[in-house]
N, C-alpha and C positions, 0 to 999 in steps of 0.2 A: 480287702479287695483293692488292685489297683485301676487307675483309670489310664485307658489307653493314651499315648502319646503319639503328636506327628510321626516322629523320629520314626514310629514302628512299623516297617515299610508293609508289613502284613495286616495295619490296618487302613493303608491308605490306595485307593486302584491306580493303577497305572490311568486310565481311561473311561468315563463315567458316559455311558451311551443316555442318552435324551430317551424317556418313554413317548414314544408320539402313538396316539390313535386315531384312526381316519385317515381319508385321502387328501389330507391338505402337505403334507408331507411326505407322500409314495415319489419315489422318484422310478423315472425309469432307465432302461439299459445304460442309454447315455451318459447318465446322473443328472438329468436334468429332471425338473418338479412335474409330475402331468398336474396336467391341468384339465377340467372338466370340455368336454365334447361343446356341450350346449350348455349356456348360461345365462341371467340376464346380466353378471355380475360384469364384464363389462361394460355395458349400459349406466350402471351403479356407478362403479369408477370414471366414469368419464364425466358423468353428471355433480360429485362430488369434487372433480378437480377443477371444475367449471362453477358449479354453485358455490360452494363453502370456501370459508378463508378463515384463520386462524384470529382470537383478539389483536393480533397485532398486524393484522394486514396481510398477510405472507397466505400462500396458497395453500390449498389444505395438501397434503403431501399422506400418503400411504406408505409403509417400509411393505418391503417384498411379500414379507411373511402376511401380513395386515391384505393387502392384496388379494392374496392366493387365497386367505380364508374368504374374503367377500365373494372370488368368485367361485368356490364349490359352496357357498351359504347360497346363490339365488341358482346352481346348478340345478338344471330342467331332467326330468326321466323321459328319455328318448320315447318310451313307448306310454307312457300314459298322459307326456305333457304338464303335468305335476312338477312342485318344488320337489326336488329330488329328499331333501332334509329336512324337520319341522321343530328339531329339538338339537339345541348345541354345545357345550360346554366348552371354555377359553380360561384356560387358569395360569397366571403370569404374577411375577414377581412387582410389585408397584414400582411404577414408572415406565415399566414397558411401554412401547411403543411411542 
């Protein structure tokens, strides 16, 4: 049995799509990311840019993606007023973020 090589262009894709699931990643028409209606998660963010600061001083900084999860994480259900979400899973390569 041989073991497949790079070179073999039928075993390598042209384009390897990202599995995402949830609305942290839905975008819409525009291509731009939705973002939740009601949230507290700007509250969150704005208090963590203001409270927290890194061991070395420097302000605590959020990447986009980091972001977007906190605000569909404190995302409110319009009609019951509820954490929209109670259970999450984030699985990332070490060193992310």
């Amino acid at each position: 049995m041989s073991s497949p090589h790079l070179e073999d262009a039928e075993q390598v894709p042209d384009v390897v799509e990202p599995v995402t699931i949830g609305p942290t990643w839905e975008r819409g028409e525009d291509g731009r990311f939705i973002l939740p209606e009601f949230t507290l998660g700007w509250h969150v963010l704005a208090w963590t840019a203001t409270c927290l600061q890194h061991a070395n001083g420097n302000r605590w900084r959020y990447t986009s993606e980091q972001a977007r999860l906190v605000l569909w994480w404190f995302a409110i259900d319009r009609e019951t007023g509820q954490f929209a979400y109670r259970d999450a899973v984030l699985q990332r390569l070490k060193g992310w973020g």
